[in-house]
N, CA and C atoms as an extended XYZ file, in Angstrom:
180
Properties=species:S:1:pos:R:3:atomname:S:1:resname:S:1:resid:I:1 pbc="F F F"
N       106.408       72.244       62.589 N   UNK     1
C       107.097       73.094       63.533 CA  UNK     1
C       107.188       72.355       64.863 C   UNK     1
N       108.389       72.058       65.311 N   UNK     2
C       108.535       71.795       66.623 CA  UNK     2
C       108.713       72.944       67.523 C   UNK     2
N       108.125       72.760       68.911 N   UNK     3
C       108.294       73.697       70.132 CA  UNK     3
C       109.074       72.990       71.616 C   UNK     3
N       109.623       73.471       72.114 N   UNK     4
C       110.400       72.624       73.177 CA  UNK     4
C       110.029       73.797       73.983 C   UNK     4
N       109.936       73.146       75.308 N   UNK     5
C       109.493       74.218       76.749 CA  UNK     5
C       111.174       73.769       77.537 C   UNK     5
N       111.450       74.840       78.048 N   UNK     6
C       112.568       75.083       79.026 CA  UNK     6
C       112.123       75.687       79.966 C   UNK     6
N       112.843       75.602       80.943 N   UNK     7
C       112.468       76.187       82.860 CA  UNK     7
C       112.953       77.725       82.396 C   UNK     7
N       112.263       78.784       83.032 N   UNK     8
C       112.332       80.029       82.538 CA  UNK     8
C       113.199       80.472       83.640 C   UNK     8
N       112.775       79.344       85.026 N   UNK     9
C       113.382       80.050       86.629 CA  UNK     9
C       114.923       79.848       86.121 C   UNK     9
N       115.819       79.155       85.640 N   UNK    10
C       116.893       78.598       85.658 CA  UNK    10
C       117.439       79.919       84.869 C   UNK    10
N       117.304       80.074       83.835 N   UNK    11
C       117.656       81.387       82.649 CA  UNK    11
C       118.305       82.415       83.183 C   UNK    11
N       119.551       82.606       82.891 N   UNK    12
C       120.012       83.657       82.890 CA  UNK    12
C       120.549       84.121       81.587 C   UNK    12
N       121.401       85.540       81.882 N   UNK    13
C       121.990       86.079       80.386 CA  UNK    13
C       122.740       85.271       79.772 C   UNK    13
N       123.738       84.497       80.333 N   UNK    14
C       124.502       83.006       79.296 CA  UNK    14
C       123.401       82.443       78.805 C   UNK    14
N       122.797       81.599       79.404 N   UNK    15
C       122.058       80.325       78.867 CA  UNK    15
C       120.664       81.437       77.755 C   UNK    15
N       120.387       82.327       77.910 N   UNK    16
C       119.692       83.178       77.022 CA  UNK    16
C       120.783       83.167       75.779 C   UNK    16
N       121.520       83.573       76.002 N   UNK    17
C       122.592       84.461       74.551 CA  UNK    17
C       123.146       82.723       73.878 C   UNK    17
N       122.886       81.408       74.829 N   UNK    18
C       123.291       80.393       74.274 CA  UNK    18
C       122.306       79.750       73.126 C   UNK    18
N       120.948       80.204       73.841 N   UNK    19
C       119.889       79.756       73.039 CA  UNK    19
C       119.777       80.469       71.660 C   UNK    19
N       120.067       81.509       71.618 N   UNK    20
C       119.987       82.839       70.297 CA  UNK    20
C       121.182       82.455       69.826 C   UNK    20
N       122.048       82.095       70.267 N   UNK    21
C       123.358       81.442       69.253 CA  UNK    21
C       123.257       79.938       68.594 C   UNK    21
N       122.583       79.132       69.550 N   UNK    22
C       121.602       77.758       69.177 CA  UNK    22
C       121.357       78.235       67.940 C   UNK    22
N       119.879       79.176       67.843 N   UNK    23
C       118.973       79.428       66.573 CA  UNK    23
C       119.759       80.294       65.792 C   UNK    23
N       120.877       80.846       65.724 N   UNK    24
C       121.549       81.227       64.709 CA  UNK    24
C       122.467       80.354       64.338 C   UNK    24
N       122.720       79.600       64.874 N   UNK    25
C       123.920       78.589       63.807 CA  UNK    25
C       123.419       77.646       62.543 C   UNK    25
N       124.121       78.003       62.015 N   UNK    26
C       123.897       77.137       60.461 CA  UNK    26
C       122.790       78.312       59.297 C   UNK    26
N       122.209       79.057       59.808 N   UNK    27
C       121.320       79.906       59.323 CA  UNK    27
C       122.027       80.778       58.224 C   UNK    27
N       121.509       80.622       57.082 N   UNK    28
C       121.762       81.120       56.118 CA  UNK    28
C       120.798       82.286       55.195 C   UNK    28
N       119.808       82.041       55.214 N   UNK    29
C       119.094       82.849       54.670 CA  UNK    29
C       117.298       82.206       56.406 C   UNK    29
N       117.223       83.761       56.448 N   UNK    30
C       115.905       83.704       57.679 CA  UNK    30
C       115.620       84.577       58.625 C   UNK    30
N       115.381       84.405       59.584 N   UNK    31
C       115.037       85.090       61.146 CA  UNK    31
C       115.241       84.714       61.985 C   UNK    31
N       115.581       85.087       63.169 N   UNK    32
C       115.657       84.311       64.654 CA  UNK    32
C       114.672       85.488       65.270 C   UNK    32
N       113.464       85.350       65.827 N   UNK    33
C       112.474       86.215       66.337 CA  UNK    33
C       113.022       85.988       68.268 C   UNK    33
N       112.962       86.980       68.831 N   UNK    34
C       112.898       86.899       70.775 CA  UNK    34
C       111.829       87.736       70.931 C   UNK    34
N       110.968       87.258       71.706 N   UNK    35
C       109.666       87.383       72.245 CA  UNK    35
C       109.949       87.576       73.543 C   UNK    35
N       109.388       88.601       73.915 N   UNK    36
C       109.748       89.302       75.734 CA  UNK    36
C       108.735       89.967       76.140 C   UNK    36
N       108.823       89.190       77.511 N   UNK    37
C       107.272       89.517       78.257 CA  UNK    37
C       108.092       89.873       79.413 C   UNK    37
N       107.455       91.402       80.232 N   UNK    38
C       107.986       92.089       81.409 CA  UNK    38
C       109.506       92.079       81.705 C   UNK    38
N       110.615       92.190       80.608 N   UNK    39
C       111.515       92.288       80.611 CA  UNK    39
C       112.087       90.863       80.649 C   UNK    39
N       111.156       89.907       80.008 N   UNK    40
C       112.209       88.832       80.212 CA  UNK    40
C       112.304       87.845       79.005 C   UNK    40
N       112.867       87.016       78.601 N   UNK    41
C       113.197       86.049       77.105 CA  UNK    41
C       111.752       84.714       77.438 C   UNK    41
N       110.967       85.301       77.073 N   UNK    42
C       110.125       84.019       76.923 CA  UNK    42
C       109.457       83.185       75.640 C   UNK    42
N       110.170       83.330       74.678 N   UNK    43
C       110.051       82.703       73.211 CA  UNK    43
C       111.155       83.257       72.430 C   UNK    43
N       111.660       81.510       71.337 N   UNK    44
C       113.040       82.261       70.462 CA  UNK    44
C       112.349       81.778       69.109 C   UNK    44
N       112.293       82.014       68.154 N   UNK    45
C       111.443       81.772       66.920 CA  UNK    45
C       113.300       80.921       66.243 C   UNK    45
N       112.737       80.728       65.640 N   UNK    46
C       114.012       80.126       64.539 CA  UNK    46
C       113.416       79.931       62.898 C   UNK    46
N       112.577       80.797       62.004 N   UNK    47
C       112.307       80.394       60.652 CA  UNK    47
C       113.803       80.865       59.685 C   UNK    47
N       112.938       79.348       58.763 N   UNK    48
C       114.249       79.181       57.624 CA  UNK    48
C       113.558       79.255       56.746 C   UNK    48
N       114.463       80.033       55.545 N   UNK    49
C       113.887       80.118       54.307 CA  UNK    49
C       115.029       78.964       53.453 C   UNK    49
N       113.975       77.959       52.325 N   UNK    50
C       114.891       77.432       51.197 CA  UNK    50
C       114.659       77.987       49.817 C   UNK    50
N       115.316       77.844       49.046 N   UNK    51
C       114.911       78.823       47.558 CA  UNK    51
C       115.395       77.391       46.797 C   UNK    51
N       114.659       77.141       45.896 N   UNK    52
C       114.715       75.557       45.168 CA  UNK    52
C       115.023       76.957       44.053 C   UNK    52
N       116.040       75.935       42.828 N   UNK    53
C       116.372       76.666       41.757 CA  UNK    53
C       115.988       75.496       40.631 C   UNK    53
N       115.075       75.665       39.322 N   UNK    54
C       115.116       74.418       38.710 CA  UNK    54
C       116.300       74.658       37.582 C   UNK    54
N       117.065       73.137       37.181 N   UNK    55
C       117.925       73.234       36.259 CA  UNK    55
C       118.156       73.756       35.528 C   UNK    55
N       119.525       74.534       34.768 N   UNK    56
C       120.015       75.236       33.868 CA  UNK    56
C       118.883       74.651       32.502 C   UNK    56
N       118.424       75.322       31.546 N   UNK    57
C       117.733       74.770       30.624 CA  UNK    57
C       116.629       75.032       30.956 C   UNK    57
N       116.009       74.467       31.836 N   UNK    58
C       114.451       74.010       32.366 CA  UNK    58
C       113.730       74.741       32.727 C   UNK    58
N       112.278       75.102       31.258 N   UNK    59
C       111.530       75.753       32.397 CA  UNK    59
C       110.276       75.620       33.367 C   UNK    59
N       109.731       76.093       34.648 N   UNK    60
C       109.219       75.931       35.217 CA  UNK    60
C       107.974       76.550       35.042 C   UNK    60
């Protein structure tokens, strides 16, 4: 798991709704978690789920 720190002073509602569009792109199967402390965006989660399928025939 990587974590990246950003300036919280700078943040407004764009650069918030940019970051939650960040962690939703490409997302196919998962979560995007927002974590809010005293009314404000201070953590964006991003988990992905993969589902491995083994070959037609094959069992596991």
């Amino acid at each position: 798991m990587t974590a990246t720190l950003r300036n919280l002073e700078a943040q407004d509602d764009v650069s918030i709704l940019r970051e939650i569009q960040a962690a939703l792109n490409g997302l196919k199967f998962g979560a995007v978690e927002i974590t809010v402390h005293n009314g404000q965006v201070v953590q964006i989660e991003r988990k992905e789920k993969f589902r491995l399928q083994a070959p037609a025939g094959k069992n596991a």
